[in-house]
MOPAC internal coordinates of N, CA, C and O (Angstrom, degrees):
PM7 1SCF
backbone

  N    0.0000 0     0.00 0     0.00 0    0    0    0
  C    1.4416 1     0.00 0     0.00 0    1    0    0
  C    1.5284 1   108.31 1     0.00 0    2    1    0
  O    1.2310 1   120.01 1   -52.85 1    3    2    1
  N    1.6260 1   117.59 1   127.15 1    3    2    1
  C    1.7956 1   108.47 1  -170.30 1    5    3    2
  C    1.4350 1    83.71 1  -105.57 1    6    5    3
  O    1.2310 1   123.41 1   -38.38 1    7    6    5
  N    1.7897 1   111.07 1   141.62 1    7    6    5
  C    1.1384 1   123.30 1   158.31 1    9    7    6
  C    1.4358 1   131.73 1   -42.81 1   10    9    7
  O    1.2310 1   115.12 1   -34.89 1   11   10    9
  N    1.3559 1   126.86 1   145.11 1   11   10    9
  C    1.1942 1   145.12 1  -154.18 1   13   11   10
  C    1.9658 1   101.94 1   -56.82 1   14   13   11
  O    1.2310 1   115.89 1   -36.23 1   15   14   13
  N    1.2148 1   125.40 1   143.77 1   15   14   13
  C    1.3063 1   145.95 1   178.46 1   17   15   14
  C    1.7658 1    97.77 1   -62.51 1   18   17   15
  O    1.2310 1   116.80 1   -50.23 1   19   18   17
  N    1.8274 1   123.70 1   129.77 1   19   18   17
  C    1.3095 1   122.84 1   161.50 1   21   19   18
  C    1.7926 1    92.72 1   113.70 1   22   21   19
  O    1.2310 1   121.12 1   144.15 1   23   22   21
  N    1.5225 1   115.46 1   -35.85 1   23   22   21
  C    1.3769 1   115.53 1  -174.56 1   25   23   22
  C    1.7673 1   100.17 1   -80.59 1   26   25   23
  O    1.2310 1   129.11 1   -67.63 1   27   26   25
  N    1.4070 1   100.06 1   112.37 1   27   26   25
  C    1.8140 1   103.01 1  -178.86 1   29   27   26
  C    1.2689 1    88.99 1  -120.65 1   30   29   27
  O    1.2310 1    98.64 1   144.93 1   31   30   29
  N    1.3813 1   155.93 1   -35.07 1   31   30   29
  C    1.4274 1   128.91 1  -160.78 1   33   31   30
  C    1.7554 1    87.87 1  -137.62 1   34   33   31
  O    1.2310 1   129.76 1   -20.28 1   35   34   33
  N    1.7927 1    98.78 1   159.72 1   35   34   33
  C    1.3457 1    94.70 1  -159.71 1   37   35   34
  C    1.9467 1   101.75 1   -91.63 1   38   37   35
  O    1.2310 1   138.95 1   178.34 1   39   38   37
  N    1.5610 1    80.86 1    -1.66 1   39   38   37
  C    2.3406 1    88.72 1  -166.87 1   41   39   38
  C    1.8879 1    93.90 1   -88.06 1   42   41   39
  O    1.2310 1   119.93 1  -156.61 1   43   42   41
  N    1.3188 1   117.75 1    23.39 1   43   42   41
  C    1.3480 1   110.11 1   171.76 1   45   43   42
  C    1.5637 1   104.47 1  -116.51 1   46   45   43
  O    1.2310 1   122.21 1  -157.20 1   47   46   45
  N    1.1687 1   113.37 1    22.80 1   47   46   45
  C    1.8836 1   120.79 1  -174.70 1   49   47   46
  C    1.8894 1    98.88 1  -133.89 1   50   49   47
  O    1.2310 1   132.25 1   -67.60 1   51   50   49
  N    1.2719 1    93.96 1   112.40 1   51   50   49
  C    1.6969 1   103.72 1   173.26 1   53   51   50
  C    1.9675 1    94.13 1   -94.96 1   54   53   51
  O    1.2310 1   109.59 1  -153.14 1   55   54   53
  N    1.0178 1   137.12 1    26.86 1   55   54   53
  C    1.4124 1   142.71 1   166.08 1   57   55   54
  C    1.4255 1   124.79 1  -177.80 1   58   57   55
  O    1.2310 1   118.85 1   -69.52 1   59   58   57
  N    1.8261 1   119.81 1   110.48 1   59   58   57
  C    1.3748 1   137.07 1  -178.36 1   61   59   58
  C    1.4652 1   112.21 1  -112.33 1   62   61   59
  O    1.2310 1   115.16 1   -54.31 1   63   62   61
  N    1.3020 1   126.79 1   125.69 1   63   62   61
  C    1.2868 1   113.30 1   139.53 1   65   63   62
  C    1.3738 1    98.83 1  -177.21 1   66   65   63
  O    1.2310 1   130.47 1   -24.43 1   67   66   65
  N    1.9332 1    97.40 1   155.57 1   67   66   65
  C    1.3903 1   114.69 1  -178.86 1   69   67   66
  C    1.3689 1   112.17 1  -132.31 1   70   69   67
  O    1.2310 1   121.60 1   -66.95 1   71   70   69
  N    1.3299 1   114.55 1   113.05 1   71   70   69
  C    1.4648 1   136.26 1  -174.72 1   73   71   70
  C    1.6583 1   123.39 1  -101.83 1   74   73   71
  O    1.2310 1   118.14 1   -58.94 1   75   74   73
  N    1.4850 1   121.14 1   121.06 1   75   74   73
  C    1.0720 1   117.77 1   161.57 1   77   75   74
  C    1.3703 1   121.30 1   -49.49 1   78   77   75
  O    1.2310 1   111.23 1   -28.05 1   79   78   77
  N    1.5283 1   134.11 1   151.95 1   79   78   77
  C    0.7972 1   131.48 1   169.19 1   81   79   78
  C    2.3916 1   124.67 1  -124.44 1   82   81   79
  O    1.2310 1   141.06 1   -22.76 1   83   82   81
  N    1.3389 1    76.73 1   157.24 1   83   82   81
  C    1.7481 1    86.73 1  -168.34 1   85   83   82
  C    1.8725 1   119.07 1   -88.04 1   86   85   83
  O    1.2310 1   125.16 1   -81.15 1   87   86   85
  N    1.4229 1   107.70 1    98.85 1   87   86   85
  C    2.0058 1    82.36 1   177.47 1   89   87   86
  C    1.1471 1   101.04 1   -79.64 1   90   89   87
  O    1.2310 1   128.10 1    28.60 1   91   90   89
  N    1.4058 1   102.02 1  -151.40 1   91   90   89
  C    1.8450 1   114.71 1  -162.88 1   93   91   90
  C    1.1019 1   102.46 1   -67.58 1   94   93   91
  O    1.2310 1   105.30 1   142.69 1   95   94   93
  N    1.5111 1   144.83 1   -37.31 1   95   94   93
  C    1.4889 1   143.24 1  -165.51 1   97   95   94
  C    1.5128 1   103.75 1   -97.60 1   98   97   95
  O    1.2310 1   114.12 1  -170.09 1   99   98   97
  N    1.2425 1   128.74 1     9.91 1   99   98   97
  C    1.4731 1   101.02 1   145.37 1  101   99   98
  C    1.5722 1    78.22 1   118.34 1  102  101   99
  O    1.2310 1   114.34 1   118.26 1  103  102  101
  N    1.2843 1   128.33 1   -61.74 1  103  102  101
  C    1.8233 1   132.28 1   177.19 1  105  103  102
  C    1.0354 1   114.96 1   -41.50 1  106  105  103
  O    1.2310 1   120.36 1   -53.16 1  107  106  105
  N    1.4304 1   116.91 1   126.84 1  107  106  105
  C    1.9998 1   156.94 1   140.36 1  109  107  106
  C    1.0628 1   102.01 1   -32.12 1  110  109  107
  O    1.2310 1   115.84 1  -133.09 1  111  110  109
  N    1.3515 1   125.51 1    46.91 1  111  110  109
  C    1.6362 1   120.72 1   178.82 1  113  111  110
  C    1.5953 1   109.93 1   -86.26 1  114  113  111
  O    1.2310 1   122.73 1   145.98 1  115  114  113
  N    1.6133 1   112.37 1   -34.02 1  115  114  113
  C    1.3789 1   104.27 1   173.06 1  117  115  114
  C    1.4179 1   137.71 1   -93.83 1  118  117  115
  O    1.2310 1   118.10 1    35.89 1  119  118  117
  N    1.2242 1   121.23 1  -144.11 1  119  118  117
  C    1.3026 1   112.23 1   161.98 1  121  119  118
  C    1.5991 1   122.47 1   159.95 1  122  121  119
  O    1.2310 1   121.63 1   -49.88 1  123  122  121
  N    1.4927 1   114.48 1   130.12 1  123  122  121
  C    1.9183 1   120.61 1  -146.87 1  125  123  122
  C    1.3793 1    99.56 1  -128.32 1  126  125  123
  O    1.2310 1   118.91 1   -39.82 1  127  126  125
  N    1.5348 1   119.68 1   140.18 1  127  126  125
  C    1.5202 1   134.14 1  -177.21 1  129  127  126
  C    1.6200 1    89.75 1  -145.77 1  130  129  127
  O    1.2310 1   133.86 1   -74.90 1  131  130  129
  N    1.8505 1    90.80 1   105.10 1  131  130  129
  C    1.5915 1    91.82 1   154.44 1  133  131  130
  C    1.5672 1   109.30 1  -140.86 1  134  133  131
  O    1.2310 1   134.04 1   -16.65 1  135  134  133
  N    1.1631 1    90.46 1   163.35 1  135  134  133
  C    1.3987 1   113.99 1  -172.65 1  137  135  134
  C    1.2955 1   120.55 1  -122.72 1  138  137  135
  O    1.2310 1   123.63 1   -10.34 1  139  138  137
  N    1.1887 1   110.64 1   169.66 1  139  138  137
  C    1.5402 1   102.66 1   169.97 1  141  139  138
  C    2.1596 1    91.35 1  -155.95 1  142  141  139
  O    1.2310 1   129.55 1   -32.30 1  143  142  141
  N    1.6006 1    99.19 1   147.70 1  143  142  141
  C    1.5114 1   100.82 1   174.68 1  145  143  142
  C    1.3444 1   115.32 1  -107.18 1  146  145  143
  O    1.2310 1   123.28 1   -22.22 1  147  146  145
  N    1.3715 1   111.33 1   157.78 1  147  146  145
  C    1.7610 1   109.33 1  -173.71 1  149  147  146
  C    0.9465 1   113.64 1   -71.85 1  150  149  147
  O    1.2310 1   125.35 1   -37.83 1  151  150  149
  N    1.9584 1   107.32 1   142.17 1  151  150  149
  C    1.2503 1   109.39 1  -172.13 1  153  151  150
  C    1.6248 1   116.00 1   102.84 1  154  153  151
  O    1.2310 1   119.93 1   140.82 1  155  154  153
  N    1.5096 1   117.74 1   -39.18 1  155  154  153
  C    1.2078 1   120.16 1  -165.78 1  157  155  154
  C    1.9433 1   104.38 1  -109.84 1  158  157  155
  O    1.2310 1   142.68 1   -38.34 1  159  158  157
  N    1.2472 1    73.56 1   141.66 1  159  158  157
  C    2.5244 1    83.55 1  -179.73 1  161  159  158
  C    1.2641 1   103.64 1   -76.49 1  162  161  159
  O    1.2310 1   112.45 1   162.36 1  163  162  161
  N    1.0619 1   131.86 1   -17.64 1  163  162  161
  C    1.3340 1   143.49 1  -137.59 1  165  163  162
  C    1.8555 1   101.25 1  -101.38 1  166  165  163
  O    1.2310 1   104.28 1   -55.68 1  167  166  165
  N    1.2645 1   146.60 1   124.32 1  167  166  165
  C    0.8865 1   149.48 1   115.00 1  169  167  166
  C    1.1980 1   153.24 1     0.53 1  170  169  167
  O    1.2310 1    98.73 1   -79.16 1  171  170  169
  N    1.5400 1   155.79 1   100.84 1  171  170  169
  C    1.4866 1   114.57 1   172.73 1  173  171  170
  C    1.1907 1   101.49 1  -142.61 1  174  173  171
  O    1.2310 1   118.44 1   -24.95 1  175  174  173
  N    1.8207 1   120.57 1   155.05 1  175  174  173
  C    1.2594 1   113.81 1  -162.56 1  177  175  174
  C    1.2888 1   107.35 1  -152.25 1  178  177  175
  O    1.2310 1   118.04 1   -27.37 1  179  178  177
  N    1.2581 1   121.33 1   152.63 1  179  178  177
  C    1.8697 1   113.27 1   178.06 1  181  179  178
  C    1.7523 1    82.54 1  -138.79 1  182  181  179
  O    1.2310 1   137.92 1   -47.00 1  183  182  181
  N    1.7709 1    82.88 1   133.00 1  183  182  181
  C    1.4431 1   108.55 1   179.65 1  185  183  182
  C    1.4277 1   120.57 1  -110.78 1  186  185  183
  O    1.2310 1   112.32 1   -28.57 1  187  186  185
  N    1.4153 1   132.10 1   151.43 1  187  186  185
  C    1.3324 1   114.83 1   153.61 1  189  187  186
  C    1.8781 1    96.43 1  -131.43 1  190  189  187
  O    1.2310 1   130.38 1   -64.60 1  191  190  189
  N    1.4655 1    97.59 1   115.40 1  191  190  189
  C    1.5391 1   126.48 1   171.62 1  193  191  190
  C    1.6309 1    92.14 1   -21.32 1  194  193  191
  O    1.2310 1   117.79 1   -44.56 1  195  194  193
  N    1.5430 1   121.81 1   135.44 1  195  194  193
  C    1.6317 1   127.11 1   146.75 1  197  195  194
  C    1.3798 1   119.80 1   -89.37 1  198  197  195
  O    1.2310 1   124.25 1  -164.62 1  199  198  197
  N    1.8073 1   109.46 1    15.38 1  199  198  197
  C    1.7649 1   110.68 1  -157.08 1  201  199  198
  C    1.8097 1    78.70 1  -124.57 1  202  201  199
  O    1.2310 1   131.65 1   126.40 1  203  202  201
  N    0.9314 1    95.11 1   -53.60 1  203  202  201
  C    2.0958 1   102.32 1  -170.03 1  205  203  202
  C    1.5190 1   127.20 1  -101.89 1  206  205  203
  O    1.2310 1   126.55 1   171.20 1  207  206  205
  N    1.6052 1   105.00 1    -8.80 1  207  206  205
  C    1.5883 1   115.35 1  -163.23 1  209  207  206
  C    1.2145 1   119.01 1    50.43 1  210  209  207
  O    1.2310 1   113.74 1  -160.76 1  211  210  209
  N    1.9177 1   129.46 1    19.24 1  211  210  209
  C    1.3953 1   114.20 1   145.93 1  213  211  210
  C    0.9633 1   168.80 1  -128.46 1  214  213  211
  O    1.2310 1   118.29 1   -34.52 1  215  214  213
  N    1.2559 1   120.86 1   145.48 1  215  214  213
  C    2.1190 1   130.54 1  -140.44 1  217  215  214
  C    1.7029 1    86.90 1   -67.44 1  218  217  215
  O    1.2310 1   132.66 1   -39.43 1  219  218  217
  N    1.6747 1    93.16 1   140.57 1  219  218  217
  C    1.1346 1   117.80 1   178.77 1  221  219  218
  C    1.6585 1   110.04 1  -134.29 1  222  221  219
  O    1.2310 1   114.22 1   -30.38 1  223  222  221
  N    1.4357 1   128.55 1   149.62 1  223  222  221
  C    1.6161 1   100.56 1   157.86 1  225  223  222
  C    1.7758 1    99.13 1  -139.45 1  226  225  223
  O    1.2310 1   108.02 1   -48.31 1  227  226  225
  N    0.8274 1   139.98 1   131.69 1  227  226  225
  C    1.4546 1   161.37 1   152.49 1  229  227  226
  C    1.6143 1   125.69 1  -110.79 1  230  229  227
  O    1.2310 1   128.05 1    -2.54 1  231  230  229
  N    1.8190 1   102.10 1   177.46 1  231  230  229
  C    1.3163 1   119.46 1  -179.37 1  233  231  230
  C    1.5273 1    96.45 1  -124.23 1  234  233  231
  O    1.2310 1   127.60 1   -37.10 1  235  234  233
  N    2.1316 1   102.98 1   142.90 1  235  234  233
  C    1.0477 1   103.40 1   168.66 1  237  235  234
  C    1.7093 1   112.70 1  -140.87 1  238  237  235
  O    1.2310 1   109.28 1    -8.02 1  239  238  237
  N    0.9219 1   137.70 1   171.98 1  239  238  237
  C    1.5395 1   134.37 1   160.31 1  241  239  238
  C    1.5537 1   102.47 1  -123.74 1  242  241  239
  O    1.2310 1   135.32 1   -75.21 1  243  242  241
  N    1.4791 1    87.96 1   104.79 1  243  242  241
  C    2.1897 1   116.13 1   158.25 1  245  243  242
  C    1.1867 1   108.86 1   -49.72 1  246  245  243
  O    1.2310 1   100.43 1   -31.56 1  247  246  245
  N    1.1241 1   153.09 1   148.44 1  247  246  245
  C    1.2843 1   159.57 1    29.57 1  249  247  246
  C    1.5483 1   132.56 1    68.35 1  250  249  247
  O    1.2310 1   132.16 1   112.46 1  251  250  249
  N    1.6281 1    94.12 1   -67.54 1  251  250  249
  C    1.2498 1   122.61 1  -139.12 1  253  251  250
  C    1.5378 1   124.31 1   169.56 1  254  253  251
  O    1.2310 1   123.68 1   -19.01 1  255  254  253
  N    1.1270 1   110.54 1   160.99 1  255  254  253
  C    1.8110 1    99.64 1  -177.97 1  257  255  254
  C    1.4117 1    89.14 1  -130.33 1  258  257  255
  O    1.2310 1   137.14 1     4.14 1  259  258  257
  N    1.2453 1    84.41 1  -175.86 1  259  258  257
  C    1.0733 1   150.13 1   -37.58 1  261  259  258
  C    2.0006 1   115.37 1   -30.10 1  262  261  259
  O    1.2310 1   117.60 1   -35.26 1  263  262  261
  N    0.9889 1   122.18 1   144.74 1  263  262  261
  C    1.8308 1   134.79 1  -156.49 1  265  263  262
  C    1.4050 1    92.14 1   -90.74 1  266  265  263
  O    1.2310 1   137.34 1   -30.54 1  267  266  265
  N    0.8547 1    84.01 1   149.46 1  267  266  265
  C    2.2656 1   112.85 1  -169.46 1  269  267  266
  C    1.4116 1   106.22 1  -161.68 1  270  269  267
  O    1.2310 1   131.17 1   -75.12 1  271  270  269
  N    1.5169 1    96.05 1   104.88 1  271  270  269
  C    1.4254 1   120.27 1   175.97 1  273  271  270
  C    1.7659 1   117.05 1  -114.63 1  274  273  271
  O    1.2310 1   117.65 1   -60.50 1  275  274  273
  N    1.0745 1   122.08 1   119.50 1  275  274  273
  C    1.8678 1   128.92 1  -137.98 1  277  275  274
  C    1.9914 1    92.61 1   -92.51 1  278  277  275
  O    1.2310 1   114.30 1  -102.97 1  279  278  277
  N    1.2845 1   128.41 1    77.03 1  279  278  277
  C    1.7125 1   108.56 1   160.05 1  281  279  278
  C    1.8857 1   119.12 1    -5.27 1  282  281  279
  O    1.2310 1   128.99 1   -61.04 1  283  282  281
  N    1.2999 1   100.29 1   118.96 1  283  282  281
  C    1.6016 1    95.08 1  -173.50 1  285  283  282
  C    1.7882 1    96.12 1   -93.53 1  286  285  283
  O    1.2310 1   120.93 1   173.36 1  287  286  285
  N    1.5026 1   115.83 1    -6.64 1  287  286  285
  C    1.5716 1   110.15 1   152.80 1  289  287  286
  C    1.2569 1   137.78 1   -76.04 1  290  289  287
  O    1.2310 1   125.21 1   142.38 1  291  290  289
  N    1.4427 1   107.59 1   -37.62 1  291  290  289
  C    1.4951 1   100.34 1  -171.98 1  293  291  290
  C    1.5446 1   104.45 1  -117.93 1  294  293  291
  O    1.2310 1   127.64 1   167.21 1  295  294  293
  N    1.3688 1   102.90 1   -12.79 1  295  294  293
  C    1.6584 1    90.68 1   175.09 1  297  295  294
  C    1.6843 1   108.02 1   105.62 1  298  297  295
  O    1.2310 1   124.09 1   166.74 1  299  298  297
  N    1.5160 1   109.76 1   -13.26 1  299  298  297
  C    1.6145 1   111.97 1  -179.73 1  301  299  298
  C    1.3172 1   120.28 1   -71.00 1  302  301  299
  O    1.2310 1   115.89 1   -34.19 1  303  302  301
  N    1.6044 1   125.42 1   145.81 1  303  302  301
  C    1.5058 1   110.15 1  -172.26 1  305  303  302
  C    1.4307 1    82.59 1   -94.28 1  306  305  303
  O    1.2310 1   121.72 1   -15.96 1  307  306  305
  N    1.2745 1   114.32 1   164.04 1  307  306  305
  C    1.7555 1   114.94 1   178.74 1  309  307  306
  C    1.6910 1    93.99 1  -120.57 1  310  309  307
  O    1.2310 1   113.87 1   -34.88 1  311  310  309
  N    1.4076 1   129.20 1   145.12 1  311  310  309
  C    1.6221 1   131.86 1   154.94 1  313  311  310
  C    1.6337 1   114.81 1   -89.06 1  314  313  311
  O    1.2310 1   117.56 1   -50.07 1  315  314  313
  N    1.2083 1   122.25 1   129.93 1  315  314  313
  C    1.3321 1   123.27 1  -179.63 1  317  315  314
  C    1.4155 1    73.53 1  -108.08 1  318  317  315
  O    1.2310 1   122.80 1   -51.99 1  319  318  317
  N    1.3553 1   112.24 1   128.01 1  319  318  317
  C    1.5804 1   135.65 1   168.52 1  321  319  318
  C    1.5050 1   108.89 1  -102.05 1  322  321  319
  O    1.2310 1   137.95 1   -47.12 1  323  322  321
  N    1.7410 1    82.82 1   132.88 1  323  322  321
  C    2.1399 1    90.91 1   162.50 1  325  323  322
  C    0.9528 1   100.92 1   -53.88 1  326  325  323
  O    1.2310 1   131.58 1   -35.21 1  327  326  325
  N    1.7057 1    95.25 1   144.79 1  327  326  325
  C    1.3854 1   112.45 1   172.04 1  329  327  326
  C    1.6894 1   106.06 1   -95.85 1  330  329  327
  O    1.2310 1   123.45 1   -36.70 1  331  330  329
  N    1.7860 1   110.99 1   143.30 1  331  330  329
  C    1.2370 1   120.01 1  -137.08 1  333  331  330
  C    1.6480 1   107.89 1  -119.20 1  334  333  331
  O    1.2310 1   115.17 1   -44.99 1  335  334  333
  N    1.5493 1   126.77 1   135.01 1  335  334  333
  C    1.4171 1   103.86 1  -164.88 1  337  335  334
  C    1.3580 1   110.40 1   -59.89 1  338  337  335
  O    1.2310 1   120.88 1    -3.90 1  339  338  337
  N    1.0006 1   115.93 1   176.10 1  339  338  337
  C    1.6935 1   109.53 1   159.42 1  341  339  338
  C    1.4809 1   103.96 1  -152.73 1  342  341  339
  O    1.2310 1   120.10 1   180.00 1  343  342  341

């Protein structure tokens, strides 16, 4: 998945990350890169569904986390989970 169009340097993003994602059986079928740039509330993320396999990219404003971004195909909310020490 290539990062979103307009992002040229990485010191203009106060938030990165790209996470595999889990469907119901336990499989890394999907997978989410969002960001957010400094200065801005706003969100943005390109997905590919782990329930349907399909790529989406939008803007959102979080809340709160753990982040829940809703498939505009199938209707699934997805959790982008903290990432956890180990």
């Amino acid at each position: 998945m290539k990062l979103p169009e307009g992002i040229t340097d990485i010191k203009e993003l106060a938030y990165i990350t790209s996470r595999k994602l889990e469907n119901e059986q336990g499989d890394k079928t999907g997978m989410v890169v969002v960001w957010r740039k400094k200065g801005e509330e706003e969100f943005g993320y390109k997905l590919t569904c782990p329930y349907c396999a399909t790529e989406q990219e939008s803007r959102v404003e979080f809340k709160r986390r753990p982040y829940r971004v809703r498939c505009n195909n199938c209707g699934k909310s997805i959790t982008i989970e903290k990432l956890t020490k180990k």
